[in-house]
N, C-alpha and C positions, 0 to 999 in steps of 0.2 A: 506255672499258671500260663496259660492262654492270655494273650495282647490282643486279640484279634477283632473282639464287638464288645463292645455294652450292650446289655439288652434289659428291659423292664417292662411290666406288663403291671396296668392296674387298671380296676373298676372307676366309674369318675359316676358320680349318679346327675346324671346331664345327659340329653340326645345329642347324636354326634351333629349335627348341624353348632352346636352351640361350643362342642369340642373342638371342633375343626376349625370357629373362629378362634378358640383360643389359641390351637398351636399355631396357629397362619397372620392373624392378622395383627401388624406391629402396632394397632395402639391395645391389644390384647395380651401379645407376649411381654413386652415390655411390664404388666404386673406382675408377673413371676418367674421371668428370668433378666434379663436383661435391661439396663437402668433407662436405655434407647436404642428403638430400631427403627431403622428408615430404611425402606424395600418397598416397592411393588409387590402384591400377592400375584405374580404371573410367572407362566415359568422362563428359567431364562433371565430371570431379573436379578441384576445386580443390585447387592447394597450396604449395609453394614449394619452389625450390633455395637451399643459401646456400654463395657462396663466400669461405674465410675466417671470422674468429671477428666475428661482429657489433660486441663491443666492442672490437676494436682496428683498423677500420673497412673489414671484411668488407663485401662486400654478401647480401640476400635480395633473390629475383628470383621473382615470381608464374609462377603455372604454370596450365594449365588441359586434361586429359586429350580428344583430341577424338576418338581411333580407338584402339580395342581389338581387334587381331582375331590372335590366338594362333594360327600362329608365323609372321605373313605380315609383321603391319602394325601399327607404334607411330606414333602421332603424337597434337604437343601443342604448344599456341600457350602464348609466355610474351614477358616481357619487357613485359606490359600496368600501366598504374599501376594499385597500390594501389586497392581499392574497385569499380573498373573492370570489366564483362564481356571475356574476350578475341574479338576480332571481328578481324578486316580493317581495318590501315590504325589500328591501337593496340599490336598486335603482332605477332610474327615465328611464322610456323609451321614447326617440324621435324617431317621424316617422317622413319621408317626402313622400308621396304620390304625384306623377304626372301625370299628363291629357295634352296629347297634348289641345289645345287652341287657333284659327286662327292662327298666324302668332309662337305663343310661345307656353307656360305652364302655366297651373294653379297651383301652389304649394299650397299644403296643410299640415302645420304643426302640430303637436301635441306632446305633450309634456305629459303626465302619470304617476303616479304612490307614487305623494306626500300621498294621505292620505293610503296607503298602507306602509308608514314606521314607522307608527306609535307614530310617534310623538303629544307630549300633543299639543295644540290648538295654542298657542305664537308660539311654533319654525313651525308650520307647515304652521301659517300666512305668516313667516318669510322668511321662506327658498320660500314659492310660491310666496310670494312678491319680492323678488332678483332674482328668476329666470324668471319673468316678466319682470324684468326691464334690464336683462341682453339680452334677444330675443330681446324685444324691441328697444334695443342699436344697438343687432348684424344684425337680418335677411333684415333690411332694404339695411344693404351694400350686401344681397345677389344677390338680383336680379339686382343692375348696376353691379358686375362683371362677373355674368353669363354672360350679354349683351356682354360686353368688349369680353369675350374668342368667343363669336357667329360671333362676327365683325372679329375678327383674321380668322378664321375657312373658 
C-alpha cells in the first residue's frame, strides 16, 4: 500500500460559498471535526484545533493557514511541533478544493505529506492508518452540516 495521500471526493448538496464556510471557518469546523478551533481564516495564520477537553487528556494540534481563496480552495498544514514553522516533512497538508456541481459542490479532499516526515515504515503505516480512520469518522458529518447552514441561509 501507498502512505502517501488520503484523498476523498464527495457531492455535499450546498453552494460552495456555504461549503467553503464550512471547511474554513472555526465556529463551523468545529461541528464536525474538531471539539475547538481558534485561527484566523487568513493565510499564514497560525492556530490550533483541540480535540477533547485538555485536562482530562484531550489533545491540541497546531495549525497553520496556507490558502485562502473563497469559494474554491482551503488549505492548511498541521500536526507541526510546538514552536516549529509548518513546512514539508514536519507536517501534513489538508486541502479542500471546490467545484460548484448542479444544484451543490463537489469536495475534493486531500490529505499530504506522511512519507515526507520521514518516519521508519510501522509509525508511518501508523500515523496513515489513524488518520484514515479519523477522516473517515469526521468528513461524512461534513456535508449534512454544510446542508443544515444552506437550509438556514
Amino acid at each position: 500500500m501507498e502512505y502517501g495521500s488520503i484523498e476523498r471526493e464527495n457531492y455535499v448538496n450546498a453552494p460552495p460559498d456555504v461549503v467553503f464556510q464550512t471547511v474554513s471557518d472555526p465556529k463551523h469546523i468545529k461541528e464536525w471535526w474538531p471539539d475547538s478551533a481558534l485561527y484566523e481564516v487568513a493565510e499564514g495564520a497560525n492556530g490550533e484545533i483541540r480535540f477533547g477537553d485538555l485536562d482530562s487528556g484531550g489533545i491540541a494540534v497546531q495549525l497553520t493557514i496556507v490558502d485562502v481563496s473563497p469559494p474554491n480552495r482551503f488549505a492548511f498544514r498541521w500536526t507541526h511541533p510546538v514552536g516549529e514553522d509548518a513546512s514539508p516533512g514536519n507536517s501534513m497538508l489538508v486541502t479542500f478544493e471546490l467545484r460548484p456541481s448542479g444544484e451543490g459542490t463537489l469536495l475534493r479532499f486531500t490529505e499530504t505529506g506522511f512519507r515526507e516526515m520521514g518516519w521508519e515504515a510501522a509509525v508511518l503505516e501508523e500515523q496513515y492508518r489513524e488518520h484514515v480512520q479519523g477522516w473517515d469518522y469526521f468528513l461524512p458529518k461534513l456535508g449534512p452540516y454544510a446542508e443544515s447552514l444552506a437550509q438556514k441561509a
